[in-house]
C-alpha positions as CSV (number, residue, x, y, z in Angstrom):
1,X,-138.1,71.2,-100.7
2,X,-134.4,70.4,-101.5
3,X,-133.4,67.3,-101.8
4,X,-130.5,66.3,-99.5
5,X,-127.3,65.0,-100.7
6,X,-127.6,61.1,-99.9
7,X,-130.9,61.3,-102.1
8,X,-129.3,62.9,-105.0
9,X,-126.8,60.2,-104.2
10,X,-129.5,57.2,-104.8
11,X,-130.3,58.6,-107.8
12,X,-127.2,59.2,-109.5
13,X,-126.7,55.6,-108.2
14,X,-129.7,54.3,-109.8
15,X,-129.1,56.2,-113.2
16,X,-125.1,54.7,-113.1
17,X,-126.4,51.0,-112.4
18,X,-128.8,51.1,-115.8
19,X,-125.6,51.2,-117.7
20,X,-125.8,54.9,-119.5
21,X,-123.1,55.1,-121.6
22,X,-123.6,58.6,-123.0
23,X,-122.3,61.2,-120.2
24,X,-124.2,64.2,-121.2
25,X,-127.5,61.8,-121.4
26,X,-126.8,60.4,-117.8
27,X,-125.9,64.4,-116.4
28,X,-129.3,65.5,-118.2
29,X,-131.2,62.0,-116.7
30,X,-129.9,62.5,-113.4
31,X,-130.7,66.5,-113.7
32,X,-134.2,65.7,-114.9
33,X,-135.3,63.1,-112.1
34,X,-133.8,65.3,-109.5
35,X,-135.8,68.4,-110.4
36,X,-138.9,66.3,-110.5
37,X,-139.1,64.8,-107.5
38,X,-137.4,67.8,-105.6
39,X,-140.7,69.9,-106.4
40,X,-143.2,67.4,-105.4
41,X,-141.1,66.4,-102.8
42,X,-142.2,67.2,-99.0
43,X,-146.0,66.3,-99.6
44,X,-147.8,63.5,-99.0
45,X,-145.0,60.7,-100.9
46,X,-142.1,59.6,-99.6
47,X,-139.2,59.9,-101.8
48,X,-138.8,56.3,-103.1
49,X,-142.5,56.9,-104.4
50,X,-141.8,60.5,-106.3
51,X,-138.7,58.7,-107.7
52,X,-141.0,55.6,-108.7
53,X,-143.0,57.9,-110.7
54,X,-140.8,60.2,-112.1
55,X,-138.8,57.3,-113.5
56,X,-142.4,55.6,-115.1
57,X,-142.8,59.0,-116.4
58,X,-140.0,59.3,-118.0
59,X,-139.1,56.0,-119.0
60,X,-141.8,53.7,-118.7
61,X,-139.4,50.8,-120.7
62,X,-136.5,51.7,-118.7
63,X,-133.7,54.2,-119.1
64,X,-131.9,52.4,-121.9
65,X,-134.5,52.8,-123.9
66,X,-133.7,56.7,-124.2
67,X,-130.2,55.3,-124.8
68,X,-131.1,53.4,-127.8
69,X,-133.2,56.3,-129.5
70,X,-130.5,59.1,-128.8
71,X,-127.9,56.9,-130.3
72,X,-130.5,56.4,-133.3
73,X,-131.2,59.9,-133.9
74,X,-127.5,61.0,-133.3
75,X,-126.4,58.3,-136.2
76,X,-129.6,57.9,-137.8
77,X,-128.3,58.5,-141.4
78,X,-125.8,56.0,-141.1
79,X,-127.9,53.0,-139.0
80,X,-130.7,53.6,-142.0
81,X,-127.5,53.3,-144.7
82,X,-126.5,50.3,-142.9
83,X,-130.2,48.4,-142.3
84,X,-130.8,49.3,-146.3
85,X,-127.7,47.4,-147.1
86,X,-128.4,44.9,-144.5
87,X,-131.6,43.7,-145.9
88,X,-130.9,44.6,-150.0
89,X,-128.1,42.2,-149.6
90,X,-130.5,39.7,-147.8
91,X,-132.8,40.0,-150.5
92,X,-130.2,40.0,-153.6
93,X,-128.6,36.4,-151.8
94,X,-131.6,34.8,-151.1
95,X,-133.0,35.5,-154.7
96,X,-129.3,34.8,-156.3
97,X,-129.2,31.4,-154.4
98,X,-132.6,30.5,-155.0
99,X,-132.0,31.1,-158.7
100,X,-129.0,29.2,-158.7
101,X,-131.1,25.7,-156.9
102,X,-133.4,26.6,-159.8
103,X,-131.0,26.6,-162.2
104,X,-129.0,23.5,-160.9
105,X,-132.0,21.3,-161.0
106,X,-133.0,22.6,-164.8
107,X,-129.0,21.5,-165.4
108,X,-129.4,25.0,-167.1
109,X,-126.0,27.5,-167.5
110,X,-124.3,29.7,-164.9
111,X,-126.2,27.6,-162.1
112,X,-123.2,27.2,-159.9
113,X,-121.9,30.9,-160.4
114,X,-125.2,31.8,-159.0
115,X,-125.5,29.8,-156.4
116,X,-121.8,30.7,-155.0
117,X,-122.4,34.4,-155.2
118,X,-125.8,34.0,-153.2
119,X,-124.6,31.7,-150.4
120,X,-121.1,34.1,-150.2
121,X,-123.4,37.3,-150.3
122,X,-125.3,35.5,-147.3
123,X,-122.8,33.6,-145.3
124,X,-120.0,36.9,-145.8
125,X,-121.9,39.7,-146.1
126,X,-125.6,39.5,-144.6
127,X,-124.9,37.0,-141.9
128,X,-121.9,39.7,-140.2
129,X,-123.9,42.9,-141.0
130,X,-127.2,41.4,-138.9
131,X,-125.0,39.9,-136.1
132,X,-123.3,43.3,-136.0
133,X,-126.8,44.6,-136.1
134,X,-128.0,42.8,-133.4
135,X,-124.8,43.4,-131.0
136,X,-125.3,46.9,-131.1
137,X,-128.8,46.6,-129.6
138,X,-127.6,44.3,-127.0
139,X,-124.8,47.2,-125.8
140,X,-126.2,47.4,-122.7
141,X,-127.6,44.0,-122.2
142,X,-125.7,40.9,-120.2
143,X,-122.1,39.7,-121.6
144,X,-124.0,36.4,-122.2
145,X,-126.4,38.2,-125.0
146,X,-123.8,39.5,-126.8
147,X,-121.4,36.6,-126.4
148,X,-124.5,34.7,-128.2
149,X,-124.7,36.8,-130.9
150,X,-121.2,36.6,-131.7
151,X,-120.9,32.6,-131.2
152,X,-123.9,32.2,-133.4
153,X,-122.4,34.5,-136.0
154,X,-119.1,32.5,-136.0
155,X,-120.6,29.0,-135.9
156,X,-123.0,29.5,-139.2
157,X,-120.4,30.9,-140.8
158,X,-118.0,28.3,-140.7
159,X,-120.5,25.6,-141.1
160,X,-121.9,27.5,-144.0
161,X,-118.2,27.4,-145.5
162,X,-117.8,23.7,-144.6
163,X,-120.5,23.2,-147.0
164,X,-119.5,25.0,-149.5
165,X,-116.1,23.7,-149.9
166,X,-118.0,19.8,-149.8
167,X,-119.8,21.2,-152.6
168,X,-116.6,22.6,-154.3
169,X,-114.7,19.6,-153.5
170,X,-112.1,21.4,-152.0
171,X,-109.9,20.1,-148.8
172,X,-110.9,20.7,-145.5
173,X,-114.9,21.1,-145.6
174,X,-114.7,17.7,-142.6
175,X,-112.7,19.9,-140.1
176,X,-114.8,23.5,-140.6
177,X,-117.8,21.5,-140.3
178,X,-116.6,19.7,-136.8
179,X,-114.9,23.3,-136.0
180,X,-118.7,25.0,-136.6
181,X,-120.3,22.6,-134.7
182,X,-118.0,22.4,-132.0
183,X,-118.4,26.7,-132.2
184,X,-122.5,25.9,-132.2
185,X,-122.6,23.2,-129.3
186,X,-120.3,24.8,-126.8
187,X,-120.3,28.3,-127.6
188,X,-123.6,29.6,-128.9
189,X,-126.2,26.7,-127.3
190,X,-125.0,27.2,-123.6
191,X,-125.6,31.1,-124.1
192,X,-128.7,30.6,-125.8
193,X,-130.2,28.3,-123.5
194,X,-128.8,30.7,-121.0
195,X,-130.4,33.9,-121.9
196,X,-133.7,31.8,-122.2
197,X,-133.4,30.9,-118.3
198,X,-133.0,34.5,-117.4
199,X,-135.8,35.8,-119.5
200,X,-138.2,32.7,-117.8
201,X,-137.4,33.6,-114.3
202,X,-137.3,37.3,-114.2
């Protein structure tokens, strides 16, 4: 049994409102749910049912999770690149940093070259790469997700340099510090918090 035009409607309607970013995916989604429920459809389910489990079939996580492993294997070279480099330089600035409290403590040489090549490996390098990271997963998540990512980024980053420059002495560590925090209290908390409410009540 065909299906009629205001059903093929609903479902291209339903495919659009998941937020499918990659047209040939969302022709080949729509293409796939419509054939599916269009030959079981005229028995004993109704159409809402079919498309129930066509979709649970398919997707049992939700569409955008077919999103988010296409756009993995279509730039999976380049996301592995990226995630090695993520976590080597994680690695390589928290053992550089360590090394360089060690080495502070032991008033032993090169303590303070360390320690400002780990925390500016973390706090410039490691810090952007995982909140870039973690943006690209929230794509098709709320504005408030991403907007949280980004704040959270900007804030330790700024208070990270405030401390660094009241280690180094230099002018200005008082006003990044009040500039991070101000970043952290009313940027990144009230999206945090946020996001939290959603997850709790849906």
């Amino acid at each position: 049994m065909k299906l009629s035009p205001e059903q093929e409607s609903i479902i291209e309607n339903f495919v659009d409102a998941q937020g499918i970013k990659i047209r040939t995916l969302r022709d080949d989604l729509i293409d796939h749910l419509c054939c599916v429920v269009e030959s079981e459809l005229g028995k004993e389910k109704s159409f809402e049912q079919l498309l129930d489990e066509a979709l649970e079939d398919l997707a049992p996580k939700g569409l955008t999770e077919i999103q988010h492993q296409t756009i993995f294997l279509l730039n999976s070279k380049r996301i592995i690149a990226m995630k090695k480099v993520l976590y080597l330089t994680g690695f390589i600035g928290s053992i550089t940093l360590t090394a360089g409290v060690t080495f502070k403590l032991l008033h032993w040489p090169f303590a303070n070259v360390l320690f400002i090549i780990g925390f500016l490996s973390l706090l410039l390098i490691f810090i952007p790469l995982l909140a870039i990271d973690r943006y690209k997963v929230s794509l098709s998540k709320a504005i408030s997700v991403k907007t949280k990512i980004i704040m959270g980024a900007v804030a330790a980053i700024i208070t990270g340099l405030s401390g660094l420059f009241k280690m180094m002495h230099l002018q200005g560590a008082d006003l990044l510090l009040m500039l991070g925090a101000l970043v952290f209290a009313f940027g990144f908390l009230p999206f945090y918090f946020f996001t939290m409410y959603k997850k709790s009540v849906s």
